[in-house]
N, C-alpha and C positions, 0 to 999 in steps of 0.2 A: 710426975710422969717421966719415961726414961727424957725425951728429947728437953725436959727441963733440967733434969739432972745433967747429963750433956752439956748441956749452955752455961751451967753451974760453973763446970772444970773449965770452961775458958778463961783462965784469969792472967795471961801473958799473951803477945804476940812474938813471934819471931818475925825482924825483919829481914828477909833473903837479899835485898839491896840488889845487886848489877849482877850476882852470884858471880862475879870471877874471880881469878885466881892468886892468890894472894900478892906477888908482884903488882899486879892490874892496880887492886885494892889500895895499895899502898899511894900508886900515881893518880887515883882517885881522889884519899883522900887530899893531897896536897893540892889538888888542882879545886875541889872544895874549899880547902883552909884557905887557899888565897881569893878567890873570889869573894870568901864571906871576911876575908880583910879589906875587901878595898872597898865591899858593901858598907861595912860599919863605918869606916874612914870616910867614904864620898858623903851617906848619909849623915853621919855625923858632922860634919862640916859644913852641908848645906843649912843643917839645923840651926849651926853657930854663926855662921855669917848672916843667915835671917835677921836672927837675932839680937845681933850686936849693931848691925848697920842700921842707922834708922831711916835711911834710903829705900830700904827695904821691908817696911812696916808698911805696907800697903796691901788688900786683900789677896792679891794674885799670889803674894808671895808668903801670904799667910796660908792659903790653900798648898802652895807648895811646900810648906814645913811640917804640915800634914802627911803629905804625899810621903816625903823623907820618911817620917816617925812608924810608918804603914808600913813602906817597904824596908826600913831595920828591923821593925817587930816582927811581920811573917817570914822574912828570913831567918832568923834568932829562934824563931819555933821549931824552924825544919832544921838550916844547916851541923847545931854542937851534936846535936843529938845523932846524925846521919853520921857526923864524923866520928862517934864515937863507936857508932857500930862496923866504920870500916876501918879501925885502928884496933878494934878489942875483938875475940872470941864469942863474948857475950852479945849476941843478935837483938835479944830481948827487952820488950816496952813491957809494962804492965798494962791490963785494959782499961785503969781509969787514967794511965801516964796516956796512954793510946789518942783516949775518947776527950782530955782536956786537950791533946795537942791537935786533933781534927779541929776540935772547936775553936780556937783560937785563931787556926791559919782559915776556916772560915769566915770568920770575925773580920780578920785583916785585907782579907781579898777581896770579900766582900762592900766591906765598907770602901775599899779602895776604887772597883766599879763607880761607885755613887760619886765618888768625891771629885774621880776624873768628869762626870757629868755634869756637877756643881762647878767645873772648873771652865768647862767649856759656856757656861752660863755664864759667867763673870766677865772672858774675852766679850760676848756677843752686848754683854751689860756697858763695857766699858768704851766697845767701837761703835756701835749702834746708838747707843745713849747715851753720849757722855756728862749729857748736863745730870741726870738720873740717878745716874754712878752713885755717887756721894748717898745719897739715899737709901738706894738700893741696896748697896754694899756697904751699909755703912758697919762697926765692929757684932756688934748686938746682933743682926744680921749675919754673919759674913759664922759668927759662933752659933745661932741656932742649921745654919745650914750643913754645918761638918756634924754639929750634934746629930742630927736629921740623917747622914749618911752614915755613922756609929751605930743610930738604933736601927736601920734600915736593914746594917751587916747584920746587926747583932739577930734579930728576928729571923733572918736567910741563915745563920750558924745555929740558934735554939733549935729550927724545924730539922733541919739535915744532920744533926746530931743525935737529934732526938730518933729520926728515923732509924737510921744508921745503927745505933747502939742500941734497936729493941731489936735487932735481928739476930739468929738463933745462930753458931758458928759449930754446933757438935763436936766439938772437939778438937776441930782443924783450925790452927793457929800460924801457920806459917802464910806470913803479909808477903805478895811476890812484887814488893817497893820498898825505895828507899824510906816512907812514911807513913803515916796513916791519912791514908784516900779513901774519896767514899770508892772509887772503880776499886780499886782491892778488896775493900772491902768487902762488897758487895758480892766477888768474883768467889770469899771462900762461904759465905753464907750458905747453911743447908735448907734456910728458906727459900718458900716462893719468892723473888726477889722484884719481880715487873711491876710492884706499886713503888717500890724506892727506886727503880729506874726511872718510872712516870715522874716521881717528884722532884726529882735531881733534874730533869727535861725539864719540867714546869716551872721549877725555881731558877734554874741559868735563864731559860729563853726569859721570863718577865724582867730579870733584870738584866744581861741583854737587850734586849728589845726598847724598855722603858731607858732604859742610858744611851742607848743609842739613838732614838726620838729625840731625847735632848742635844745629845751631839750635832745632828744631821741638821736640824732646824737651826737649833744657835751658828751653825759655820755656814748654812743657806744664806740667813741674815746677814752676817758679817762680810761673806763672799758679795752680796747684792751691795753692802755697804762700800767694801776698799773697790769695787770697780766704776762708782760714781764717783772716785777720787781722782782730780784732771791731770795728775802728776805722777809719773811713772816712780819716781823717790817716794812719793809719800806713801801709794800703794802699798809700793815694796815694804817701807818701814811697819806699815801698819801693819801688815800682814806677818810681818817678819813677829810679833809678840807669841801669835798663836803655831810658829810648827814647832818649837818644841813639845808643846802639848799634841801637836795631830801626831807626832813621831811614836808619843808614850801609849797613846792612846790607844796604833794600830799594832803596837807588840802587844799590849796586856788583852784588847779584845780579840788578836787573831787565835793567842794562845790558850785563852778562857774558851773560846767557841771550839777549837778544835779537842780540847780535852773532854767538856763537860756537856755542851749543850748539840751533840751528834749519840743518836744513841749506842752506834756501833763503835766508839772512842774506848769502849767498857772490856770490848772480846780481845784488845791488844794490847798488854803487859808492859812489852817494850816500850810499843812507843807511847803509851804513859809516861812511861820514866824518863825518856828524853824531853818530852811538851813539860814534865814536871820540874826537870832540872832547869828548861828556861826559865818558866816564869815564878820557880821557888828562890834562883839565883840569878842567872842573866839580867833578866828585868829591872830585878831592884839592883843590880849592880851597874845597869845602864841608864839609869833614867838621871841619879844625880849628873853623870857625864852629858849625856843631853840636853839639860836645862844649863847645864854652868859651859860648853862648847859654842851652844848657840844662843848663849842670851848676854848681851854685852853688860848688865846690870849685875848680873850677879859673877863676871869676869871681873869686874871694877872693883865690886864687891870685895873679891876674895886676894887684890891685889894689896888693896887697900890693907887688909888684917896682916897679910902677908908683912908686908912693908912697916904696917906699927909695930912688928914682934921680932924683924930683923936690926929696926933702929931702936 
């Protein structure tokens, strides 16, 4: 049929990126190159100090090298690629460069959702139960549960990719983003597009919803828990494990709901592209600073490596 024939010639996107003006472009990219250096840097380093310190071979901080590994990867999907389109002429992804890089930064943000939920489970495992801990948490565990947030992303990236990439484009190939999103996508599609709007709603709010259930009860618990503590210190200290996570927690859920799970986030271009540059960049360039600022273990941590590599 023609509008199959049509959907045929779609075999490239152009990405229109911030469309200014090539000065702009240029302080663009640089203002990208450096955030996605200090991304790889912060993340990379949380990774190594995890791992070298055996201080820090405990679940919390196995979930947080996780956390790292997520937020290098779905940056690494978005940022060489963005920077290559606002350093070079050539705009252009191909549909299956297109449709592998959706799906992965799906994968990644997804799984990343789950894992923050997993994580807030582990505080409430650790203040609430501590004799349990050990058990609960123990490695074998502590590994089916990240596996568990991986196949959970991965199922949330198969369906939305899947939807996504059965839809018909006629022709019209210019992506008005730095990447491939389902809103753009969606925005040049010459299909009916209100069931992949429905499903994009239905898949953010469940997970949403189900991550946040977890959140809200594990820190209800914990909250009920550090205020039957008779000691204004101890409180504090217990309390003090979990804001680095409520800090990470309420950038990546504020930014996920306002992009994804509103359905009018779709009709505005722009401010797609700013909500996207937070949480494709910002985020994972903030979160290693958040856990290693506020958490005296992994300051100690990295003094310590610091220290055996200067002497």
């Amino acid at each position: 049929t023609e509008l199959n024939r049509n959907y045929s010639e779609v075999t490239e996107f152009i990405l229109l990126g911030f469309g200014t003006a090539p000065d702009t472009q240029i302080l663009l990219s640089l203002f990208f190159l450096l955030i996605y250096m200090v991304i790889v840097v912060g993340n990379l380093s949380m990774i190594i100090v995890i791992k070298i310190d055996s201080r820090l071979h405990t679940p919390m901080y196995f979930f947080l090298r996780n956390l790292s590994y997520l937020d290098l990867c779905y940056s690494t999907v978005i940022a060489p690629k963005t920077l290559a389109t606002f350093l070079s002429k050539d705009k252009k992804i191909s549909y299956n460069g297109c449709a592998t890089q959706f799906f992965f930064f799906a994968l990644c943000v997804g799984t990343e959702g789950f894992l923050l939920a997993v994580m807030a489970y582990d505080r409430f495992s650790a203040i609430c139960s501590p004799f349990l801990y050990p058990v609960r948490m123990s490695q074998q565990a502590c590994v089916r549960l990240v596996m568990g947030c991986y196949i959970c992303g991965g199922i949330n990236s198969m369906i939305q990719t899947g939807f996504t990439f059965s839809l018909c484009f006629c022709g019209e190939n210019r992506l008005d983003h730095f990447f491939c999103d389902v809103p753009a996508l969606i925005k040049i599609s010459c299909n009916d597009t209100s069931v992949n709007e429905i499903v994009l709603f239905i898949l953010s709010a469940v997970i949403i919803l189900t991550t946040t259930a977890v959140l809200l009860v594990s820190y209800a618990y914990i909250l009920s828990t550090v205020l039957k503590i008779p000691s204004p210190h101890g409180r504090s200290k217990t309390f003090s494990t979990c804001s680095s996570h409520i800090t990470v927690v309420s950038l990546f859920y504020g930014t996920v709901f306002f992009m994804y799970a509103q359905p009018g986030a779709i009709s505005s271009p722009e401010k797609s592209k700013i909500i996207a540059v937070f949480y494709t960049l910002i985020i994972p360039m903030l979160n290693p600073l958040i856990y290693s600022l506020r958490n005296r273990e992994v300051k100690n941590a990295v003094k310590k490596v610091l220290l055996r590599k200067l002497s």
